[in-house]
KELORO-213639 format. One record per residue (C-alpha): residue number from 1; residue in three letters; y, x, z. Coordinates in Angstrom, 1 decimal. Last residue first. Example, Ala and Ser with C-alpha at 12.3 -4.5 7.8 and 13.67 -1.06 7.14 Angstrom:
BEGIN
pos->2	code->ser	Y->-1.1	X->13.7	Z->7.1 $
pos->1	code->ala	Y->-4.5	X->12.3	Z->7.8 $
# end
This chain:
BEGIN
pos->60	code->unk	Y->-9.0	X->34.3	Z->4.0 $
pos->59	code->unk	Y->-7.9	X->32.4	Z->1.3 $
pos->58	code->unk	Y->-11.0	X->30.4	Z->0.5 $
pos->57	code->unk	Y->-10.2	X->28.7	Z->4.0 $
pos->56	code->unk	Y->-6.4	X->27.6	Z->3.2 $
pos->55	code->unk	Y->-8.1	X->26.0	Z->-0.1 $
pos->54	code->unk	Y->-10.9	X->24.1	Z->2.2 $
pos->53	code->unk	Y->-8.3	X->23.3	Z->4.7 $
pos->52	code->unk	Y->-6.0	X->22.0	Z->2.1 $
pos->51	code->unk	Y->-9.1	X->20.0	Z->0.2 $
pos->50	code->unk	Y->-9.8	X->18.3	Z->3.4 $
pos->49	code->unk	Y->-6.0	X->17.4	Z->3.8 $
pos->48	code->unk	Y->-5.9	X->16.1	Z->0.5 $
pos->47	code->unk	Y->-9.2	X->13.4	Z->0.7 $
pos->46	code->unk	Y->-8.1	X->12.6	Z->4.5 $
pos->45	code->unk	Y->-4.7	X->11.6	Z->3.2 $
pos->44	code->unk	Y->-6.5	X->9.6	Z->-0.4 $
pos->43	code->unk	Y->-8.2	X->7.4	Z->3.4 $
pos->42	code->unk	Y->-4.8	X->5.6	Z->3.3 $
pos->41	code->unk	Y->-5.3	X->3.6	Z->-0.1 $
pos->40	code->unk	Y->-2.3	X->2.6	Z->-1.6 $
pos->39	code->unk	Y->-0.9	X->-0.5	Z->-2.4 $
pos->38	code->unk	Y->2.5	X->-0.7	Z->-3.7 $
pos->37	code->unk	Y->4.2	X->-4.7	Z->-3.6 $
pos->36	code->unk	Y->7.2	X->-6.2	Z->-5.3 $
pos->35	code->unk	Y->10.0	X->-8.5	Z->-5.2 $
pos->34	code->unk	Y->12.0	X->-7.5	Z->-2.5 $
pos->33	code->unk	Y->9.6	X->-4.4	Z->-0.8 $
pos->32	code->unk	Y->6.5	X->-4.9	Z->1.0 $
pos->31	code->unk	Y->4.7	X->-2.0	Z->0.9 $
pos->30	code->unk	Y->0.6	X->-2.7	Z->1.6 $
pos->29	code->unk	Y->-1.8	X->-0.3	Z->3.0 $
pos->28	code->unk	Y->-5.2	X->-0.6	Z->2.5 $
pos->27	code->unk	Y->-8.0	X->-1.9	Z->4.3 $
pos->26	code->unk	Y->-10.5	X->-3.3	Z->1.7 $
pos->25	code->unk	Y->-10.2	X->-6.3	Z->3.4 $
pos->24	code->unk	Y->-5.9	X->-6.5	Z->3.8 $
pos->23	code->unk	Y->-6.3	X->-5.1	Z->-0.1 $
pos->22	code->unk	Y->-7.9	X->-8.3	Z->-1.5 $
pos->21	code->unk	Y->-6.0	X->-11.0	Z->1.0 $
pos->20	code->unk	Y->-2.7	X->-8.6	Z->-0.8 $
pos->19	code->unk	Y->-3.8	X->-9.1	Z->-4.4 $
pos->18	code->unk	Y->-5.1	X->-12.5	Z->-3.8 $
pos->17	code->unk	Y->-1.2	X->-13.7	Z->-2.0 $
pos->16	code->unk	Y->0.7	X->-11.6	Z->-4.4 $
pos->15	code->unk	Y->2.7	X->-14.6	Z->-6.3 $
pos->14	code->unk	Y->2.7	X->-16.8	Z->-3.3 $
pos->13	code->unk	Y->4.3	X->-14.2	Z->-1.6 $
pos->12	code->unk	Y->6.6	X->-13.7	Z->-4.3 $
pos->11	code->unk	Y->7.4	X->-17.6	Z->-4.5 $
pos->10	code->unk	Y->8.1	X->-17.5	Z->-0.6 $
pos->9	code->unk	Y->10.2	X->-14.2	Z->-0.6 $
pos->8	code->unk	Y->12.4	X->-15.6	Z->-3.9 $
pos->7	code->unk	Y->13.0	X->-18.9	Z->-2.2 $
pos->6	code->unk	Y->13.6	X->-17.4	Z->1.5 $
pos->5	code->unk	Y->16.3	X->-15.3	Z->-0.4 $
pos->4	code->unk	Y->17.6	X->-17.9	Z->-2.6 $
pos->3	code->unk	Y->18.2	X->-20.0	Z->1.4 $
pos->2	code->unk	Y->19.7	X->-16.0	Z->2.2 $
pos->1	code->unk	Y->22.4	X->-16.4	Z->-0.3 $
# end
């Protein structure tokens, strides 16, 4: 079981090797899970926690 492991990882890595180089420069965030990947941008949490403050500010 784990040598079809180590074949699966290796082929997907091979698989997402542009996609990931690509995110790695842009500096995102990459989830590794089995077979797949998520990328995802971490600056979107500066984006929401700007328009919190700026909602939690008309508030008042």
């Amino acid at each position: 079981m784990d040598r079809i492991a180590a074949i699966v990882k290796r082929r997907t890595d091979d698989l997402f090797a542009e996609p990931d180089a690509f995110a790695f420069v842009v500096g995102w965030q990459i989830d590794r899970k089995w077979n797949r990947r998520t990328y995802r941008d971490p600056r979107f949490d500066h984006l929401q926690a700007s328009r919190q403050a700026q909602s939690e500010a008309s508030r008042r």
